[in-house]
VEXTIKOL-55203 format. One record per residue (C-alpha): x, y, z. Coordinates in steps of 0.2 Angstrom, whole numbers, plus 5000, padded with zeros to 4 digits. Layout:
! VEXTIKOL-55203
XYZ;...
! end
This chain:
! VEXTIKOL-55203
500549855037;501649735044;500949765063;499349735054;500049595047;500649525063;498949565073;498149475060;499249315061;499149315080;497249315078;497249155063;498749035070;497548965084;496348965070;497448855057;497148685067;495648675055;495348675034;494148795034;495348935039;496848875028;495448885015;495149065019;496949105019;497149035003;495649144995;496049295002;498049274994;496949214978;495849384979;497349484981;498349404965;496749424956;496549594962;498249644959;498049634941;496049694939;496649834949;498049894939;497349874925;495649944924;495950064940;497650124938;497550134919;496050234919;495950384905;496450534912;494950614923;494450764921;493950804937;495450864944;495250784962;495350614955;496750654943;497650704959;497150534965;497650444952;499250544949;499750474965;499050304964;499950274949;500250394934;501650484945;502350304946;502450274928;503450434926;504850414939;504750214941;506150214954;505450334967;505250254982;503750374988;502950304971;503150154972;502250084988;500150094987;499650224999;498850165017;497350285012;497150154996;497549995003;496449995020;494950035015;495049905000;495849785011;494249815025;492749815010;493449655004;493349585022;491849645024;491049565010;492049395014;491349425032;489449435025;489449285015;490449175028;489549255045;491149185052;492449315062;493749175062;493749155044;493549325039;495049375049;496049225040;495449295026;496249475029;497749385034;497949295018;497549485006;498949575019;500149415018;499849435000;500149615000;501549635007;502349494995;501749614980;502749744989;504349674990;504049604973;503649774966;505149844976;506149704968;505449754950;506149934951;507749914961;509449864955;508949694965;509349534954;508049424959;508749244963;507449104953;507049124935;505449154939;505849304948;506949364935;505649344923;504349414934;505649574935;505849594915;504149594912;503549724925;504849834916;504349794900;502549864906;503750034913;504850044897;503949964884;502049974885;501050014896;499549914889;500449734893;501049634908;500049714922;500449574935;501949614946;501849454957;501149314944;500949334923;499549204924;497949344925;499049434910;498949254900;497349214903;496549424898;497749424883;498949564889;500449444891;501349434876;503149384867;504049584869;504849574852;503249574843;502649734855;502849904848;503950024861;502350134866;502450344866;501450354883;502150214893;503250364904;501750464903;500050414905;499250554904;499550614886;498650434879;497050464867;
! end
């Protein structure tokens, strides 16, 4: 990802002399914060499938993750996962700018964003004390989600998606949750 990363920023500095593609930048960071949340949430927190191909998917998207939250083969989206998200939401940007330039300020800003929600995530489950208060708080509530209940604090980089859908709340008045090591056995 981060020769990805750096083919894409070597494609958008010569492009950041105007607004249009900070703009871009900023949206595709924005539609990665965003998506980051949507797709834990209604993706990753899916019911268990029955179809056993997409529990295996989902097992190793995310299930697996919840049951052994400091594995480091868990805890990194798989490249299968991320590319082909990361090249649909281009796409799309792509067919309603018509602009090249920008669509690949665009993919700079999801991968930038990316790769911060990676080291953040890496952060959340690693013996790695953050250094702002934020972070820290960050860190607490992404464990919370791990420890507590799996039904709150999605976000991993950001609460703000969590406050605004409900799903942040005050962790003395959540109940410690049976299934939050185990997403598979919830009703």
């Amino acid at each position: 990802m981060l020769i990805i990363f750096a083919s894409l920023i070597a494609f958008t500095i010569p492009q950041l002399l105007t607004w249009q593609a900070w703009i871009a930048l900023l949206i595709g960071m924005l539609t990665y914060a965003l998506s980051e949340y949507m797709i834990h949430r209604f993706l990753f927190h899916i019911k268990k499938p029955d179809n056993l191909f997409l529990l295996k998917i989902i097992k190793r998207l995310h299930y697996d993750h919840h049951v052994d939250p400091n594995n480091v083969k868990l805890l990194f989206l798989p490249l299968w996962f991320s590319l082909p998200n990361f090249t649909i939401l281009a796409g799309v940007f792509y067919l309603i700018t018509r602009n090249m330039d920008l669509t690949i300020a665009f993919a700079t800003g999801v991968v930038g964003y990316f790769l911060y929600y990676e080291w953040k995530h890496f952060i959340a489950h690693k013996p790695i004390q953050p250094l702002t208060k934020l972070g820290k708080k960050i860190k607490k509530t992404h464990l919370w989600h791990h420890y507590k209940n799996e039904n709150y604090w999605f976000g991993v980089t950001h609460t703000t998606v969590d406050k605004t859908m409900g799903t942040y709340r005050d962790h003395t008045e959540v109940e410690k949750s049976a299934t939050a090591r185990n997403l598979e056995k919830r009703a």
